[in-house]
N, C-alpha and C positions, 0 to 999 in steps of 0.2 A: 267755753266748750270743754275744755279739757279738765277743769275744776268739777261740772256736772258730772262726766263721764268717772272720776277717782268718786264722788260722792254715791253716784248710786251704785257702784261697786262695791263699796263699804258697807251699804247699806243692806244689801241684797239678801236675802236667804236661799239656800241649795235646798230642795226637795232631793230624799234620796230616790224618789220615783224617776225623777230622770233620766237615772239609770237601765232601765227597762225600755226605753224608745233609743235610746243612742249609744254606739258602738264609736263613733267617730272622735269625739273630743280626746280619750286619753292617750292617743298617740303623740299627739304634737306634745303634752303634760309630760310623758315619761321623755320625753327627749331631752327638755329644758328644767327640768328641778334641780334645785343645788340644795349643798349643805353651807353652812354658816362659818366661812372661814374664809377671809377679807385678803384682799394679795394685789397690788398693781405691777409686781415684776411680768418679766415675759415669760412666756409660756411653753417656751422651747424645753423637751425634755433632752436627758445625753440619754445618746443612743439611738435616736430616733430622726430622722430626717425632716428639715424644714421645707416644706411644702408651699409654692407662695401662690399667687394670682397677680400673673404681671400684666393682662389687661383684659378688660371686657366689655364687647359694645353691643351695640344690638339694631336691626332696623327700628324707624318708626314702627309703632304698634296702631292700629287702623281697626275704625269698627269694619268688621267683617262686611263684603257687601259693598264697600267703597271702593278703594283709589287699586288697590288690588286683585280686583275682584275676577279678573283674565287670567293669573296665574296660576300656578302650580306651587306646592309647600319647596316643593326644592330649588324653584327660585327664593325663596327667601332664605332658605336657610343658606344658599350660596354667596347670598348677598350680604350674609354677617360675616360667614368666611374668609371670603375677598375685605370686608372693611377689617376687621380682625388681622390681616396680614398686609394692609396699608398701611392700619395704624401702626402696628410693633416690627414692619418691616424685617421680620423675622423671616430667614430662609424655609421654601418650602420641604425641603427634605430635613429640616432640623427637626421636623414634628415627627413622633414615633409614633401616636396612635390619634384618632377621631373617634368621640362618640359623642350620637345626639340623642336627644330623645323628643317622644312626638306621641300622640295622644290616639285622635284620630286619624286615623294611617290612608293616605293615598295608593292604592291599589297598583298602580302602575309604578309607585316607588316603596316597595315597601322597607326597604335599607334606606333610609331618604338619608341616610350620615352619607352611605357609599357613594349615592347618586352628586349630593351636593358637594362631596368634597372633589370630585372626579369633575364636575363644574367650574367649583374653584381655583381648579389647577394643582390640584395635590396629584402625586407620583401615585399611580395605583400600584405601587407596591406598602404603601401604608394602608394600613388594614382600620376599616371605618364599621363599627357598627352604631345600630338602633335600640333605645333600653324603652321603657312605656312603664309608669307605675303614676296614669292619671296626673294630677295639676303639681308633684312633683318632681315628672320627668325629667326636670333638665338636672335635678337638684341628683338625682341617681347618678347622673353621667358624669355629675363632677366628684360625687362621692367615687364612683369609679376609679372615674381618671386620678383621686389622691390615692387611691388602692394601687394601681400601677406602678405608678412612683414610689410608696412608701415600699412595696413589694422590690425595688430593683430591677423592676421590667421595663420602664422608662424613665426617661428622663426631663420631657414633652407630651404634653396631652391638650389637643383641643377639645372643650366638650359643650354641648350646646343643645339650641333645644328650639322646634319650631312648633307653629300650629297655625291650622289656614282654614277656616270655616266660613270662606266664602263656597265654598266648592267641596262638601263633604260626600263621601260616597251614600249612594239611594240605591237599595236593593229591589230585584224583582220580588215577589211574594214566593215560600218557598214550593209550594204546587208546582207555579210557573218556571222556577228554577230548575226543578227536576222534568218538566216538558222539553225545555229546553236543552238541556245536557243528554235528556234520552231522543232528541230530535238527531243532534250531531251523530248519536252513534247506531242510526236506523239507518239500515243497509237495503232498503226499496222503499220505491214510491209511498205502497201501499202503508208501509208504516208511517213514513213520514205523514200522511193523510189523515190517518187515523189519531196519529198523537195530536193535530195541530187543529181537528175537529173536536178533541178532549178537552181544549182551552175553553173555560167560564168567561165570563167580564170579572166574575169576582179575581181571578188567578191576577187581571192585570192592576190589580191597587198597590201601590209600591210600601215597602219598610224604609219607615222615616226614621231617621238616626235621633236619637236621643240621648242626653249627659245623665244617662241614669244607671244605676246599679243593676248588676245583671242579674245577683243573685236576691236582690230586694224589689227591683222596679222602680224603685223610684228616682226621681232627679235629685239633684246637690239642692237645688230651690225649694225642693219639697221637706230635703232633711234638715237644708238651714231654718225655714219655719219651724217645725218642728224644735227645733233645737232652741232658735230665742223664745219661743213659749215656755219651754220648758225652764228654763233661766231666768222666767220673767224680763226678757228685753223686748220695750215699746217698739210701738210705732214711733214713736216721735226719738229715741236714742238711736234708733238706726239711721233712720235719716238726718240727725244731724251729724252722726259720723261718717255719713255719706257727704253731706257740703262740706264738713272739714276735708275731708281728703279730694275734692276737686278742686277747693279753697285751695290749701296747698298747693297743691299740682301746678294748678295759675301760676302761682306765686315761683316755683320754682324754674319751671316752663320760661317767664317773662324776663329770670334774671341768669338763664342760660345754665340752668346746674346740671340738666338732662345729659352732662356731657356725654354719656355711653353711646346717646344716639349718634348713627352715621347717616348720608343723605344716601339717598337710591332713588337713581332714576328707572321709573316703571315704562317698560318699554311702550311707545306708543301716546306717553305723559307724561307728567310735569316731574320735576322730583320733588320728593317726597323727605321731608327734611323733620319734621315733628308729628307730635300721636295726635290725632282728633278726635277724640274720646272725650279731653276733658272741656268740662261743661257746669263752670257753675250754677246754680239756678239758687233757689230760696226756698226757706220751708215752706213756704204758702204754695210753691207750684210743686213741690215734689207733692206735698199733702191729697194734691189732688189724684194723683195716681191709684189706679184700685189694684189690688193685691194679685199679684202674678201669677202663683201656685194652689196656695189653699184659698178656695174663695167661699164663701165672699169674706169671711174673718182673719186672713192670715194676715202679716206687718211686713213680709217682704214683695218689693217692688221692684218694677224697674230701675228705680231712680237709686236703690239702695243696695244693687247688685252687681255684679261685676256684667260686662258686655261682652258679645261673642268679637273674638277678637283675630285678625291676624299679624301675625311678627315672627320674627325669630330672633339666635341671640348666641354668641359666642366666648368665649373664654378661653384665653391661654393659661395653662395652670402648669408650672416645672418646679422642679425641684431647684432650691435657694440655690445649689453651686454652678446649678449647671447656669440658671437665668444671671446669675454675675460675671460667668466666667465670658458669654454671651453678649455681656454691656449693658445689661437691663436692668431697670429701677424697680424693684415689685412694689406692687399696690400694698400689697396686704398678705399676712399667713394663714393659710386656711388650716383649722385649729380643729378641736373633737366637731362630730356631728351626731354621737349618743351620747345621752345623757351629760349633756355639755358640758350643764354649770358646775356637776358635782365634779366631775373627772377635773376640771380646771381648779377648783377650788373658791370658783365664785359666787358671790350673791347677783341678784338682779340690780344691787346699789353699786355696781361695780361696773355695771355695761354702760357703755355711754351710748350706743347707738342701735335701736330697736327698728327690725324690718318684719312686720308681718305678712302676709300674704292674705289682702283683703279677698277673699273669693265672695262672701256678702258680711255687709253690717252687724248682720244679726250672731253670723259665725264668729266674728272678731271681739263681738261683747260679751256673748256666752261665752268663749274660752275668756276671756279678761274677771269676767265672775265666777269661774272655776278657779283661775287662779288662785282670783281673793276669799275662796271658800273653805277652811277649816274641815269642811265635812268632804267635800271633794279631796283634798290635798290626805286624811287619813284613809280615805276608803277607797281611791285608786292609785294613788303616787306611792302608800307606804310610810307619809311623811307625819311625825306627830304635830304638825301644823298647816296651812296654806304655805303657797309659794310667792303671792305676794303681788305685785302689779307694776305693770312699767309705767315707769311718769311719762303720762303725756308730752312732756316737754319735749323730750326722746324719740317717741315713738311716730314712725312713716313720719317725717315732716317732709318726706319730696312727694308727698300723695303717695296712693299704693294701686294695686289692683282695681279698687272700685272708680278710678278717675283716668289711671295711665292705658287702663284695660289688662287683659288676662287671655293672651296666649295659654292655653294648658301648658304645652310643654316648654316652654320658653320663659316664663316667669322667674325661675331659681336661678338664672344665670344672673337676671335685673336683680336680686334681690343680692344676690354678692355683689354683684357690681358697686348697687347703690350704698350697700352698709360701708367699703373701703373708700368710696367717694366721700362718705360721709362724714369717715373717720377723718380721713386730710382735710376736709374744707373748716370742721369742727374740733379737731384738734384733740380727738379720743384714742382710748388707746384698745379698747374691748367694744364688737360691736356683736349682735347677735341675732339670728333672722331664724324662720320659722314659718313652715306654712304647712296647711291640711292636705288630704286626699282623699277621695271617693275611695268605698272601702276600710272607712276605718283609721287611715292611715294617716302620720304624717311626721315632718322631718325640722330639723334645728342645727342648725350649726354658727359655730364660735370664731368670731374673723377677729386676728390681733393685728393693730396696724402697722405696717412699715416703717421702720424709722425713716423722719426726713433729715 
């Protein structure tokens, strides 16, 4: 798998017309290009404060529509907070701020950091806010939460990130809506009469929520089609980088590495101790699947996409003197999050541990053949070369997105998690993650491991 995948990336040609359908890929590209200068020291600057992640866990992640499907986002996200202060037993008033972030917003919580930390048990005199910038929401909050700290404003930051699509909000039509809001403020009968005779059958068809672009329309499955066409990636390399990563996932799932997970019992049910999402199958039964989005010719599938997911996910993130002076071991130093590798000084031969954020198959091979493109890497990066390609060997071996699932806002916390997990179990010292956003957007950042 991993030999095919280097090969037809090598092989590949960039059409510069790609350029003209897609906005999205050079975000994640300008975050992570380096220059060419080799270095295994640490990467502590003077002057500048060490940042760490001293722990992060997360609920099971559940196909949306299952085991949680009675709740609300701010049970979950309260459910990572309570395991998050089980696990590091850390006092509740040591923490100076909360932030989460969260995607599609529950109406009745729309602070869902305030609602869940006040759940939790946290002093309502710490101050909890909500960030949203799409499927790297939680990754903002931590980006935050290192702003805080490197600023002198704290010294403690929990940051985290949920999403619950069993129970998304469904709007009236807006006819209906403005009936409605001008019903409440009709001061006689007769009006009330009059407006409530103005109602069609059409007024009552509801606004179904959709993952799509507000100012293009379309969904992330429409742009990832889009997007492997345009890179020439098959039907058939998408899906086998879909069974690698539930292959994985299996594998890591069976020999217990999922550590971040905590159990949570669902009130009413059983607890809930692992994700069930993942599923390996075969390419003879993915094969048969017909294409999701563009039909009847497009290459992405169900079997090759990420699934509507619910989880959430926590992190404790402080500053090195304070988490020592405290009695803590940190995992890992959270390191640049712009333009990583250059500001560090590394190449891609230097990271030992790659986390990408599968959101589909096809997104994770087009960015992988932009990498290895020459024509990409001078006409958007600036660089007189390509940037080059993570070895497989490297890259998600605990499954990613397309197998564990894809919380929107709760994924960037698993993906730190996993790369300082990774680093301990694997004995790395640079790990480096990375994932897209609706919009255009998207984010990278440089985790250096702890000494043990």
């Amino acid at each position: 798998m991993a030999s095919m995948l280097l090969n037809t990336m090598r092989s590949c040609s960039v059409s510069p017309s790609w350029a003209t359908r897609f906005g999205k890929l050079p975000a994640i590209m300008f975050n992570i290009f380096q220059i060419q200068t080799k270095s295994k020291k640490t990467l502590a600057r003077p002057g500048l404060k060490n940042i760490v992640l001293v722990e992060g866990v997360r609920t099971p992640f559940l196909m949306s529509g299952t085991t949680y499907a009675d709740l609300m986002p701010h049970d979950l996200a309260r459910a990572a907070l309570q395991g998050l202060l089980h696990r590091t037993g850390i006092p509740k008033d040591a923490v100076d701020y909360i932030i989460y972030g969260t995607v599609i917003q529950e109406v009745k919580t729309s602070n869902v950091a305030r609602e869940s930390a006040l759940g939790a048990g946290f002093s309502d005199k710490i101050p909890a806010h909500t960030v949203t910038m799409a499927c790297i929401s939680s990754n903002v909050a931590m980006t935050s939460a290192v702003g805080l700290i490197a600023a002198g404003q704290c010294d403690a930051v929990v940051a985290g990130g949920v999403e619950f699509m069993s129970d998304v909000p469904i709007r009236h039509s807006r006819k209906m809506r403005k009936t409605m809001l001008s019903l409440n403020k009709a001061k006689s009968l007769g009006q009330r009469l009059s407006l409530i005779g103005s109602i069609r059958l059409a007024h009552l068809a509801p606004e179904l929520p959709a993952v799509a672009e507000f100012s293009t329309a379309e969904t992330m499955g429409h742009s990832a089609d889009r997007l492997a066409a345009a890179f020439g990636v098959s039907r058939v390399e998408q899906d086998e980088f879909a069974l690698r990563s539930h292959t994985l996932a299996k594998k890591a799932q069976d020999a217990g590495l999922l550590k971040d997970i905590i159990s949570f019992k669902v009130p009413g049910r059983d607890i809930v101790s692992k994700d069930n999402g993942i599923r390996p199958s075969s390419m003879e039964q993915m094969g048969k699947l017909k294409p999701a989005f563009i039909k009847p010719h497009g290459t992405v599938t169900a079997a090759n996409s990420s699934f509507l997911t619910d989880g959430a996910s926590a992190v404790l993130i402080m500053s090195e003197e304070k988490a020592l002076a405290m009695g803590f071991k940190p995992k890992a130093y959270l390191r640049d999050f712009v333009y990583v590798l250059e500001r560090a000084g590394l190449t891609l031969n230097d990271i030992d541990v790659f986390e990408f954020h599968e959101a589909f198959a096809g997104q994770i091979m087009a960015n992988l053949k932009a990498m290895d493109s020459d024509w990409f890497g001078q006409t958007y990066i600036g660089r007189k070369s390509k940037v080059g390609t993570p070895p497989m060997e490297k890259f998600n071996l605990w499954g990613g997105s397309l197998s564990l699932g894809h919380p929107f806002g709760a994924t960037g916390c698993r993906l730190v998690t996993t790369v300082s997990h990774r680093l301990q179990k694997e004995g790395g010292q640079y790990g480096l993650l990375a994932a897209c956003a609706a919009g255009g957007q998207g984010h990278a950042m440089l985790i250096e491991a702890y000494p043990q």
